[in-house]
C-alpha positions in Angstrom: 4.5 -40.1 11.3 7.7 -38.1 10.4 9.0 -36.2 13.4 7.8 -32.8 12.3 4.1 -34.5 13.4 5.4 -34.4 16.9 3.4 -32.3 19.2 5.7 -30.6 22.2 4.6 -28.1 24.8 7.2 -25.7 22.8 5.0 -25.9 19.5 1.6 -25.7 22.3 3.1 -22.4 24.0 4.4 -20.7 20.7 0.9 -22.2 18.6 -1.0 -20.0 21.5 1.7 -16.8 20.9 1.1 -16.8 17.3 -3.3 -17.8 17.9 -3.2 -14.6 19.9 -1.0 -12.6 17.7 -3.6 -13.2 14.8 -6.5 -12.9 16.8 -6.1 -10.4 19.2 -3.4 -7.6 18.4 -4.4 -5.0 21.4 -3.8 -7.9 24.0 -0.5 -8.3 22.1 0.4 -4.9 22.4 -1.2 -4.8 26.1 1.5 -7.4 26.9 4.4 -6.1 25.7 4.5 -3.6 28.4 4.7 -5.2 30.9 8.1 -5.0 32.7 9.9 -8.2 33.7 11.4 -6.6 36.0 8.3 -6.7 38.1 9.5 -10.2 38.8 12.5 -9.5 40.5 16.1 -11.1 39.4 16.1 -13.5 42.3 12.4 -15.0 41.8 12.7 -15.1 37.9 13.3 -18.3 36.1 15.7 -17.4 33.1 14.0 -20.2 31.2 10.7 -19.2 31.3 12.2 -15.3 30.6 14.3 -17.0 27.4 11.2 -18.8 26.5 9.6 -15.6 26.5 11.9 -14.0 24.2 11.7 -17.0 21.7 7.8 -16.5 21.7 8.6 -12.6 21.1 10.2 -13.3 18.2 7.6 -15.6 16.8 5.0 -12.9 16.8 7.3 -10.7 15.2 7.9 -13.0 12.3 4.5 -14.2 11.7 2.8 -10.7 11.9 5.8 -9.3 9.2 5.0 -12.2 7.4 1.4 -11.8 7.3 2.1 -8.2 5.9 4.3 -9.3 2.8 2.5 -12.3 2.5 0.0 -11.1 -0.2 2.3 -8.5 -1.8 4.6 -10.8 -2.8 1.7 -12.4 -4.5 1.7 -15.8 -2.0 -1.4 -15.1 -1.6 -4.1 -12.1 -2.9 -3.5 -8.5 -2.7 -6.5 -6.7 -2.1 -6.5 -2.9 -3.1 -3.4 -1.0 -3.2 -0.3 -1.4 -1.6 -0.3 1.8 0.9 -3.9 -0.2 1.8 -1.5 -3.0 4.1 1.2 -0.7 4.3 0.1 2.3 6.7 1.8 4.4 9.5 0.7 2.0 11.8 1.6 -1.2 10.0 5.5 -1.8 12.1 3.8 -0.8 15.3 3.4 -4.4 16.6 7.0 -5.5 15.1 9.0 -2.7 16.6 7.6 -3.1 19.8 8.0 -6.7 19.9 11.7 -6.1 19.3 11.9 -4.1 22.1 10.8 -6.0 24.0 13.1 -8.5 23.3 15.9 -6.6 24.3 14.2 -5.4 27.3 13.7 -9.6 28.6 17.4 -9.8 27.2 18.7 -6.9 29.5 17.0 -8.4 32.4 18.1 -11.8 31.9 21.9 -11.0 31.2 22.8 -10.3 35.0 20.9 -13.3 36.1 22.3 -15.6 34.1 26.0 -13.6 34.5 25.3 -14.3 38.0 23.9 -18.1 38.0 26.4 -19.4 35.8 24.0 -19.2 32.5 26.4 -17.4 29.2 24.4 -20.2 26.6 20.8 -18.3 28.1 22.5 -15.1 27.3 23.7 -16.4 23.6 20.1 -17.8 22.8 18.6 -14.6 23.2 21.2 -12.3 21.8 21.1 -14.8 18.5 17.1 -14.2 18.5 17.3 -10.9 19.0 19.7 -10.0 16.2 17.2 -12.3 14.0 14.8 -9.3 15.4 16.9 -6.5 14.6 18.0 -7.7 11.1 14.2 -7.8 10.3 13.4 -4.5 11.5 15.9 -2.9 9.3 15.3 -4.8 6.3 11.8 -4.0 6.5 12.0 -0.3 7.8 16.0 0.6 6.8 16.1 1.7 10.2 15.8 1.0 14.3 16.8 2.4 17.2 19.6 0.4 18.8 22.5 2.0 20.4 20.0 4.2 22.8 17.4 1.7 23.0 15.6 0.3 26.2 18.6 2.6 28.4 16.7 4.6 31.1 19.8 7.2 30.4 17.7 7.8 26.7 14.4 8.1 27.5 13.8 9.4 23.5 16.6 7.0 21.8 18.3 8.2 18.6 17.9 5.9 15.4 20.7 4.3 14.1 21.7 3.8 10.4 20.7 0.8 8.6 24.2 -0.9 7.8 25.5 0.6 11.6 23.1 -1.7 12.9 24.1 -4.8 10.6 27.6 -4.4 11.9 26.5 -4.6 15.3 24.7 -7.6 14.9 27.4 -9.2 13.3 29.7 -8.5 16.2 26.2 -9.5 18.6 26.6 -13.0 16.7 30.0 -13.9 17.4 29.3 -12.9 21.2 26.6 -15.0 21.2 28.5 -17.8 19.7 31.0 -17.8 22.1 28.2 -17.7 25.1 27.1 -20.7 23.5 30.2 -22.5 23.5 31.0 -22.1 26.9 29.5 -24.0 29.7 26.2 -23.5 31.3 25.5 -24.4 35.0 22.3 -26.0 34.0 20.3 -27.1 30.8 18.6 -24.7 29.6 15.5 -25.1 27.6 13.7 -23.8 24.8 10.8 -23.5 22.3 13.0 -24.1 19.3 15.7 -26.2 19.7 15.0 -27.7 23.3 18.3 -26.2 24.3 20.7 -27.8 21.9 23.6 -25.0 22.3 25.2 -26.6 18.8 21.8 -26.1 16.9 22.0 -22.3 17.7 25.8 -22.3 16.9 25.1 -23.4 13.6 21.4 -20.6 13.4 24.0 -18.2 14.0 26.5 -18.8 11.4 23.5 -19.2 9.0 22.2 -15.4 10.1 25.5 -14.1 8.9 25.5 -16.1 6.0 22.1 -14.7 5.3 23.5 -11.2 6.2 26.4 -11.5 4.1 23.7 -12.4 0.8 21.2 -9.7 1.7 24.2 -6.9 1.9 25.9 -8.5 -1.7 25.2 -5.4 -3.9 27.0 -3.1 -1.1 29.5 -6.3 0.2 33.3 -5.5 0.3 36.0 -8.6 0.0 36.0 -9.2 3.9 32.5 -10.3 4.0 32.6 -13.1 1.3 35.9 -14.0 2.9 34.0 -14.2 6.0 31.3 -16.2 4.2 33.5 -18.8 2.3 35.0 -19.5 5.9 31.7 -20.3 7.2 31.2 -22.1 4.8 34.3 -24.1 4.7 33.7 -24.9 8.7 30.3 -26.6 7.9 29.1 -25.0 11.0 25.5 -23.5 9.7 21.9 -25.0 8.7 23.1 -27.8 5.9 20.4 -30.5 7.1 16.7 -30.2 7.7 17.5 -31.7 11.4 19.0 -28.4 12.1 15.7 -26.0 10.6 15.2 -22.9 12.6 11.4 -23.2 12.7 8.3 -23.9 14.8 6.1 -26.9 14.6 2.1 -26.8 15.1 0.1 -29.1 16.7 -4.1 -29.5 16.7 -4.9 -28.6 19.5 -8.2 -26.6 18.8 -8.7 -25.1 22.7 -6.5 -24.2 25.7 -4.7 -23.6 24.1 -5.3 -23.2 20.0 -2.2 -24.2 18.5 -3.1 -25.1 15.2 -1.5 -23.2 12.2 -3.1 -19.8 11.2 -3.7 -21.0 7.7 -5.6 -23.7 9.1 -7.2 -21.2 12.0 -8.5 -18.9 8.9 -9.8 -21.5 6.7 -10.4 -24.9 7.8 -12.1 -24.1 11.3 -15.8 -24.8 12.3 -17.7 -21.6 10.3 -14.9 -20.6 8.6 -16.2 -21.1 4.7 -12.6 -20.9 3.9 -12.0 -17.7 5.6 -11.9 -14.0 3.3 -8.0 -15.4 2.1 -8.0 -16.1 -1.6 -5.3 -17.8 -3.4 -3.1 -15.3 -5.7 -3.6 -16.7 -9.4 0.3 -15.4 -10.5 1.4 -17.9 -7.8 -0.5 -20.9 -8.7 -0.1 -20.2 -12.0 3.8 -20.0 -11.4 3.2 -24.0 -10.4 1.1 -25.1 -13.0 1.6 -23.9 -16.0 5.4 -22.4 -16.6 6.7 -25.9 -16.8 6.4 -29.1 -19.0 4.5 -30.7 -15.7 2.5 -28.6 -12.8 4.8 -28.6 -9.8 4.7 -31.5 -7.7 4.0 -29.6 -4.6 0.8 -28.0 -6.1 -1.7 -30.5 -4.6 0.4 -29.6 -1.1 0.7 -26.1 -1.4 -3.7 -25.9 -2.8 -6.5 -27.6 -1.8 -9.3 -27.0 -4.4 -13.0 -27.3 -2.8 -14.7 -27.9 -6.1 -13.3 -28.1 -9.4 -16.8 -27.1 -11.5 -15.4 -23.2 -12.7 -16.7 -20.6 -11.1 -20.0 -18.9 -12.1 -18.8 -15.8 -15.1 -20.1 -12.9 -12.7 -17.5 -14.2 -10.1 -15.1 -12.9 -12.7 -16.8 -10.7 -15.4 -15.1 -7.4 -13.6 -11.2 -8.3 -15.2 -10.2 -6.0 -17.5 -7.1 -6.9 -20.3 -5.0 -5.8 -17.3 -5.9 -8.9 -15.4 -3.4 -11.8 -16.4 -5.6 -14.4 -15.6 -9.1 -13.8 -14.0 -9.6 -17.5 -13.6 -7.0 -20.2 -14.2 -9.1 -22.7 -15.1 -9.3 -27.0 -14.0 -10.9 -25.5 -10.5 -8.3 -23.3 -9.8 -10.3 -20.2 -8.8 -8.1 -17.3 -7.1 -7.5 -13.9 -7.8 -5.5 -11.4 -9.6 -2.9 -9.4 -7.8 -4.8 -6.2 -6.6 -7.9 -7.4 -7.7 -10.6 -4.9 -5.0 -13.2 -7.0 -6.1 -16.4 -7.7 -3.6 -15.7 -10.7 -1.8 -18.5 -13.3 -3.3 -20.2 -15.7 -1.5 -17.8 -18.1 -2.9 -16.4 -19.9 0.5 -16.8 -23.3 -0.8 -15.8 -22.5 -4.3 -12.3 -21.2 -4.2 -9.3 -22.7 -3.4 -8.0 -22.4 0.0 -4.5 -23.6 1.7 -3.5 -26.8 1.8 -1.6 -29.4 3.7 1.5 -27.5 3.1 2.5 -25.4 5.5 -0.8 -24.8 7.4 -1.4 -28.6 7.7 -4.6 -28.6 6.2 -5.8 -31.0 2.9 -3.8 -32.4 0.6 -5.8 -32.5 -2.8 -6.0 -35.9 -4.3 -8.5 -35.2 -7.3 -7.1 -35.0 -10.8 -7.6 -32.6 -13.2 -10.9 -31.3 -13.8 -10.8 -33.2 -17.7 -9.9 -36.0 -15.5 -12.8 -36.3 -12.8 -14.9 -35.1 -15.9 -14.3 -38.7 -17.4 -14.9 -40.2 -13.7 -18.4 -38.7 -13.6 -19.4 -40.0 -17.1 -18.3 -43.3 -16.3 -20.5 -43.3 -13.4 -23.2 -42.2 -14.9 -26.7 -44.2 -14.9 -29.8 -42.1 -17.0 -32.6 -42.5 -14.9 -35.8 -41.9 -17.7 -37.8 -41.6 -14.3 -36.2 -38.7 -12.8 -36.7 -35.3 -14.2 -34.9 -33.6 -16.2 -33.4 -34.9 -19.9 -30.7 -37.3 -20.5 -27.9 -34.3 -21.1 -29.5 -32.7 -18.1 -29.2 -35.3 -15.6 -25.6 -35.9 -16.9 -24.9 -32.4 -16.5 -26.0 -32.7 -12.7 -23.7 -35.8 -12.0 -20.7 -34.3 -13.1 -21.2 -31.0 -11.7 -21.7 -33.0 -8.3 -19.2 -35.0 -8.7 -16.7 -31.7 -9.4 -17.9 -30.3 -6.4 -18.0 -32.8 -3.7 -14.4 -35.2 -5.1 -12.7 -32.8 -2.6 -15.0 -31.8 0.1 -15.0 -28.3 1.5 -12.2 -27.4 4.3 -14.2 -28.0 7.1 -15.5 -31.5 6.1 -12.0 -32.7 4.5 -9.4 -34.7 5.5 -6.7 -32.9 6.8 -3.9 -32.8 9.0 -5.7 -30.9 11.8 -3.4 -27.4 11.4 -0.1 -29.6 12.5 1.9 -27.3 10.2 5.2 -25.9 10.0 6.2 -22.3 10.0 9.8 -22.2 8.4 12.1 -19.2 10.1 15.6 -20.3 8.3 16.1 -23.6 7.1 18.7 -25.9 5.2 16.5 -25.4 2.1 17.0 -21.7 2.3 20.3 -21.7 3.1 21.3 -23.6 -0.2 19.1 -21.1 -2.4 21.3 -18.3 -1.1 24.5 -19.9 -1.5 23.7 -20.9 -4.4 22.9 -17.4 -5.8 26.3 -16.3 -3.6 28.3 -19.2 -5.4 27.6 -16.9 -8.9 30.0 -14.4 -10.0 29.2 -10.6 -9.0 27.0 -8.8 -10.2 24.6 -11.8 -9.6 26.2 -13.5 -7.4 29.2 -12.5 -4.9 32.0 -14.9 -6.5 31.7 -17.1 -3.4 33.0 -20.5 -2.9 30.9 -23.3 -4.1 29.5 -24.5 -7.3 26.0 -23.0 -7.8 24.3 -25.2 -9.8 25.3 -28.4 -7.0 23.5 -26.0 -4.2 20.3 -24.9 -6.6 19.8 -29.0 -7.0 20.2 -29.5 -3.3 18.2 -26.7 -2.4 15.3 -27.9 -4.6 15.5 -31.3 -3.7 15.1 -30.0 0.1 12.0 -28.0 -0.4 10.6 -31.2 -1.7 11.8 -33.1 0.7 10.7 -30.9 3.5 6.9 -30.4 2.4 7.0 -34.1 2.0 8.0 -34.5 5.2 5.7 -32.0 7.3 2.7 -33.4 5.5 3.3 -37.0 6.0 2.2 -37.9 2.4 4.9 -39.1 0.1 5.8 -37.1 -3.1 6.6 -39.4 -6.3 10.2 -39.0 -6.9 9.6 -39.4 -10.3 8.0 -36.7 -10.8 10.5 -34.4 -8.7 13.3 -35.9 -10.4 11.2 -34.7 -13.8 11.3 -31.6 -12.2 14.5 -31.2 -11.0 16.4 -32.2 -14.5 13.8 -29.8 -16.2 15.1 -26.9 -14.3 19.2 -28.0 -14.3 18.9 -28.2 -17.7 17.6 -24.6 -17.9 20.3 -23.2 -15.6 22.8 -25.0 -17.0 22.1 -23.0 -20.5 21.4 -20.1 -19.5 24.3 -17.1 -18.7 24.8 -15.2 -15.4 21.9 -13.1 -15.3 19.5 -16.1 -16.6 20.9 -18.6 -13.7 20.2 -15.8 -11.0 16.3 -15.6 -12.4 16.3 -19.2 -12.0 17.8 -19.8 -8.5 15.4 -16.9 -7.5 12.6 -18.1 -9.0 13.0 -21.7 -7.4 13.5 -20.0 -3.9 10.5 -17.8 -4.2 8.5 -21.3 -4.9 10.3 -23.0 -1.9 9.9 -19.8 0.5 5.8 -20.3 0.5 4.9 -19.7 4.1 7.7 -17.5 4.3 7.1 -14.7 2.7 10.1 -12.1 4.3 12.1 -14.1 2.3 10.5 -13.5 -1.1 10.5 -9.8 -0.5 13.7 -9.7 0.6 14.8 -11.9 -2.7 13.0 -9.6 -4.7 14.2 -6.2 -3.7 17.3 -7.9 -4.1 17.4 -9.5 -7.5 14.6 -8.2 -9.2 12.9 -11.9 -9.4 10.8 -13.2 -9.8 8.7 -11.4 -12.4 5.4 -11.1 -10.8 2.0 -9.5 -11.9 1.5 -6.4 -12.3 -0.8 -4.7 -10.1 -4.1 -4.8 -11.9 -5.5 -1.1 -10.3 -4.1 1.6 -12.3 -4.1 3.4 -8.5 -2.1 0.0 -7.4 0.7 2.9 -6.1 4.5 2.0 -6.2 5.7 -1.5 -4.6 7.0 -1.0 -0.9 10.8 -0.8 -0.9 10.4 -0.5 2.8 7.7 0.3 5.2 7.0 3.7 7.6 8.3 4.2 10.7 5.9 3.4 13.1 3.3 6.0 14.3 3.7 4.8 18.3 7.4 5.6 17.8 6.7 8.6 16.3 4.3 10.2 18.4 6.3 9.4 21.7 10.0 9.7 20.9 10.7 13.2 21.2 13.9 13.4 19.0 11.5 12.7 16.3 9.3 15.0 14.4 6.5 13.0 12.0 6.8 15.6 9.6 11.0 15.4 8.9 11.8 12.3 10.1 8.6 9.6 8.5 10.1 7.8 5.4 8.3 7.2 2.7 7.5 3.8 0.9 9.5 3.9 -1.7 12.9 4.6 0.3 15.4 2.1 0.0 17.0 0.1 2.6 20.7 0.3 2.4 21.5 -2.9 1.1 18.9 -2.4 -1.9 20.8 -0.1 -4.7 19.1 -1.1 -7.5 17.0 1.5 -9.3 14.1 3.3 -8.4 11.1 1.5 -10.0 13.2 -1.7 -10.3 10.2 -3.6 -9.0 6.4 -3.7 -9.0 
């Protein structure tokens, strides 16, 4: 197996972080306040506190994720949008943030003391990663006055304020990392390679400098084309900032979530459905369906769902069902959820390590089934009936359910900022402004590279070869459209290619699309769907504690804009 099959006690202790993140939020929350400080500076071990930190951060990205997942149509929206986007939906995120810092404060004068400054640049790297997502989710944070006993009600700073900060937080942490550390340090990521973080954070301010190009001055793409030119950032898959899963199913649980919600004992596949705009988006916008389609979705049966699973859509449904077995759901769709377990189509070995699906087309296994058949004048039921019943057996059981398949065991990947990513956002930097910031680089080399990564990359996590034919197919068929298309065109299709490549990341297809504006995505299909979240509340923990705050003034609303998003109101849905 590839190396990403490798099973550490990093992926065991971050696997049971994100298990109890998804399973058991008020022990979360329990947890975070506790005080390290409790341990004492001379009795804690600043690897197991940096190791905290790491695992911090991992709940914060995979609860965020989880959030945007289904809004940005990776998988199915159900209901509205303020349904998964209350006062109370950043409370988890903002406290894990803080506590971040709060490990990082307490670790700073142990490792000042012991010799440590590459334990102080790990964590002030993640925790920028932390901050940077707070404000591009919410647009704002507290941060100069937080986690200081001298504010006991810290002020909250401006959006872009804290950008700059973290900016300047990144280059301290860099030079932390360059200097020389008394002893190894270890960690769940990058099992304390200092030159690995180095090169995570150059790539944050790359990612920084991208995010912030609608509002970015000449300085920052200076700053980025001499990253760039360096070479010192995430250019190969060996240097992904990301955490691997393993299959361990107790003591702990480490397999992937997606795996956890659908491919566990009882499970049925879960209450997740597929989104039918995304797996539509692989199959059926191209001369061929995407190669990573069978990676990405893992039908159960391929017989079409019975018509009152889907005689609710309305003409404001886009698809309702998309046919060959493919049975999701629209975006919005409030639907009652059937008792359809076995018949819709769940994750698949991609990212969540679960099945990869190796049945053809439905027309396909169709033609299997009548070549198999045998009439059998004894048994009941006619000639056409008894065919009937073979092929719709056949449909069903050519890919077993979840629980019964073949799969990878949940050994999955969850991708935080890799060399793949990095390529899509140079690549849309590399165009001139307004798409683009007039960066260094030729855009249509990086889209190419960055495609051929994500390809490379799901190929490799799942262990199963992809046919190279058919992503060179692929490739050429997209080239060919960038290559004709002008400015505005090329950005739509360097966006749309990311968006496909970010599955399993999902903060970095919202952030893409309040961006850019692509992808075009399904409308919401409830006419009461409510306006797409340009950003989220401020937490109702923050606001019911910090006393500097009043809930009635100072809450934002959903469709405020975070300050690197100047596009129009209504730009997106």
């Amino acid at each position: 197996m590839k190396t990403y099959k490798r099973i550490t006690k990093y992926s065991v202790l971050l696997g049971l972080m994100v298990t109890m993140l998804f399973n058991s939020c008020e022990t979360l929350n329990l947890e975070l306040q506790e005080d390290p400080n409790e341990l004492g500076e001379s009795s804690a071990d600043p690897n197991f506190v940096l190791n905290s930190i790491e695992g911090t951060f991992g709940f914060q990205h995979f609860g965020l994720n989880a959030i945007v997942e289904p809004m940005m149509r990776h998988n199915h929206l159900f209901g509205t949008y303020a349904n998964s986007a209350g006062t109370e939906t950043m409370n988890a995120a903002w406290q894990q943030t803080y506590a971040i810092t709060t490990n990082l404060n307490f670790i700073k004068p142990i490792a000042e003391a012991r010799g440590l400054p590459q334990h102080i640049g790990v964590g002030q790297v993640v925790e920028a990663f932390a901050y940077i997502t707070l404000v591009d989710f919410i647009g704002t944070a507290a941060y100069s006055q937080a986690v200081n006993a001298e504010f006991p009600n810290p002020k909250l700073d401006e959006g872009e304020d804290i950008y700059n900060a973290m900016y300047d937080q990144l280059d301290e942490a860099i030079v932390n990392l360059s200097q020389e550390n008394a002893i190894a340090f270890n960690d769940i990521y990058y099992n304390g390679d200092a030159s690995k973080w180095i090169k995570l954070a150059n790539s944050l301010k790359l990612r920084m400098y991208v995010q912030s190009k609608l509002v970015a001055t000449p300085a920052m793409v200076a700053s980025l084309n001499a990253i760039v030119a360096s070479g010192n950032f995430i250019s190969d898959p060996a240097d992904d900032f990301q955490v691997l899963f393993g299959t361990n199913e107790t003591n702990p649980d480490n397999r992937h979530p997606y795996f956890q919600q659908q491919y566990g004992q009882g499970t049925d596949a879960g209450n997740v459905f597929q989104s039918n705009d995304f797996m539509n988006l692989l199959l059926n916008t191209k001369s061929a369906p995407d190669p990573r389609t069978p990676y990405y979705f893992y039908r159960q049966d391929l017989n079409d769902p019975p018509a009152q699973d889907y005689d609710h859509c309305t003409p404001s449904f886009l698809y309702c069902y998309l046919g060959d077995g493919y049975d999701g759901r629209d975006h919005g769709d409030d639907e009652g959820i059937e008792n359809d377990g076995l018949q819709r189509v769940a994750y698949g070995i991609y990212p969540g390590g679960g099945a990869y699906d190796s049945a053809g087309t439905q027309a396909e296994e169709i033609a299997v089934a009548n070549s198999t058949f045998v009439y059998d004048p004894s048994a009941s039921g006619t000639e056409a009936e008894q065919r009937a019943l073979h092929i719709s057996t056949h449909l069903s059981t050519v890919n077993p359910s979840t629980v019964n398949s073949t799969n990878n065991g949940g050994a999955g990947v969850g991708p935080f900022l890799t060399a793949c990513f990095v390529h899509f956002l140079l690549a849309e930097a590399a165009l001139p402004a307004p798409q683009g910031m007039g960066a260094s680089g030729n855009s249509a080399t990086l889209l190419e590279k960055a495609m051929q990564l994500s390809f490379d990359k799901v190929a490799d996590v799942s262990g199963i070869p992809m046919p190279s034919a058919d992503v060179d197919d692929y490739i050429d068929e997209v080239m060919a459209e960038f290559n004709a298309a002008d400015n505005e065109g090329k950005l739509e299709v360097i966006a749309r290619e990311f968006y496909i490549a970010s599955f399993g990341n999902s903060i970095e297809a919202y952030n893409l699309y309040r961006r850019t504006g692509y992808p075009t995505l399904e409308p919401h299909v409830l006419s009461s769907g409510g306006a797409f979240p340009r950003s989220f509340f401020l937490p109702a923990s923050e606001l019911n504690t910090n006393a500097n705050l009043d809930p009635d003034l100072d809450q934002k609303k959903l469709t405020d804009q975070v300050f690197w998003d100047t596009n129009p109101a209504g730009f997106i849905d």
